[in-house]
N, C-alpha and C positions, 0 to 999 in steps of 0.2 A: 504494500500500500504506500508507505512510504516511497520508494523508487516511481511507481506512477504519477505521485507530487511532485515530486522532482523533475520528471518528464515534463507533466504539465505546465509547470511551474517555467520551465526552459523554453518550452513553445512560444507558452503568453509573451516572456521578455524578446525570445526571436523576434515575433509578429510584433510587436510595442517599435521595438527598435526598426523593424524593414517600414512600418507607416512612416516613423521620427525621419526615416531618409528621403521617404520620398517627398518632405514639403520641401518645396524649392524657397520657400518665405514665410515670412508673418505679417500679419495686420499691425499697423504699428498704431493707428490712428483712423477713428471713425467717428464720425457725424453724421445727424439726420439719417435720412432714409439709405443708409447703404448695405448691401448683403452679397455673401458667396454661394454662389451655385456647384455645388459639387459634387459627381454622381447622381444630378438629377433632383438633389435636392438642395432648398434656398434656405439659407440661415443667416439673420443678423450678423452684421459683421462686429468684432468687435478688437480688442486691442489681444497681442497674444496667440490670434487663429493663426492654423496653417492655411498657407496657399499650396496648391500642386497643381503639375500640370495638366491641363483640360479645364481646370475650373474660371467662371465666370466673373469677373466682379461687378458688381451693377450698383450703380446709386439714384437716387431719385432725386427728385427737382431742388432738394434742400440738404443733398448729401457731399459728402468729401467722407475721401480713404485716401490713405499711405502706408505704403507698402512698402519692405526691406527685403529684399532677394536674398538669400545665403553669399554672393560672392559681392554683396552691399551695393546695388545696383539700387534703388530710391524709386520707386512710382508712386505719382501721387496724382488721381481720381478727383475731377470736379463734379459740377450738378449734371443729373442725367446721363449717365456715361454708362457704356458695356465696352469689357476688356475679355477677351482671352487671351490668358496664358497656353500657347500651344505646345513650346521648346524652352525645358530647360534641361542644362547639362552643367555641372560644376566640377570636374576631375581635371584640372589642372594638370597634377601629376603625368597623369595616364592622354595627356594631351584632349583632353573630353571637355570642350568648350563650347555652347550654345544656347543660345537667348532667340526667343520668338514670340511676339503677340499677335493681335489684330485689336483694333480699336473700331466699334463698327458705330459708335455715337461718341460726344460729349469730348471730356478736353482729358489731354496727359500730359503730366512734368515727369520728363525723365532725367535721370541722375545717372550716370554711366560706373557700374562696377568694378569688376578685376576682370571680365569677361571683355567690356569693351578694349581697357587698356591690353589684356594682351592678346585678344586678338575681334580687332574692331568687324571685320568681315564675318565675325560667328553673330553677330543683331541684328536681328530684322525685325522691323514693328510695319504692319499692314494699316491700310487705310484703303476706304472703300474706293481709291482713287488711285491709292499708289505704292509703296512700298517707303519706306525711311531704313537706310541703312544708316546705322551710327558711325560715326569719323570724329565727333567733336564728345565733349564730357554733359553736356547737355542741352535740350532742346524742351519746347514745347508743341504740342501736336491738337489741333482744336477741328473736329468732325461736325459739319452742320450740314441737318437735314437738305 
């Protein structure tokens, strides 16, 4: 009995720790109407969530969110805005570098990470119009209807 605790026990920390990897971020900052869509489901956003990749950020007409990448990359979400997060990759080491969104409403400040610095051609952010590769440490990107 004990030895199947044990087991158990090593699973649960596995699986704790393989989720802990896959947030590429956290919420650092939320106001008004803003929330994460993840696996289909929308939740208040709030200070502390993880982000990973596929999920959605959305705010509403009176919302702001800021958000901190693992390799300290800054997004920060105005009113009425949807982001996907598509591509993220943080392995430095292993030469595993890439950043992706799409911004399909509303406004983004971007802060460039350790992704842009060492390799600016691994960021792409979409827009219904166009592509923004990063080359500079930041920009802003404003999407109207």
């Amino acid at each position: 009995m004990k030895q199947l605790l044990l087991i158990l026990g090593a699973a649960l920390a596995l699986a704790a720790g393989n989720a802990m990897a896959q947030a590429a971020g956290y919420v650092k900052t939320a106001s008004g109407q803003a929330s994460i869509v993840s696996s289909g489901k929308t939740m208040p956003a709030r200070a502390g969530m993880a982000l990973a990749v596929g999920d959605v950020v959305r705010t509403g007409a009176d919302g702001s969110l800021g958000i901190t990448l693992k390799d300290n990359t800054m997004l920060s979400f105005g009113p009425s805005t949807t982001f996907t997060l598509e591509d993220f990759l943080f392995a430095p080491a292993e030469g595993g570098l890439q950043l992706g969104g799409s911004i399909g409403a509303g406004s983004l400040q971007y802060v460039s990470g350790a992704i842009a610095r060492l390799k600016p051609e691994a960021v792409r952010i979409k827009t219904p119009t166009g592509i923004i590769g990063v080359r500079g440490t930041r920009f802003v990107a404003v999407v109207q209807p």
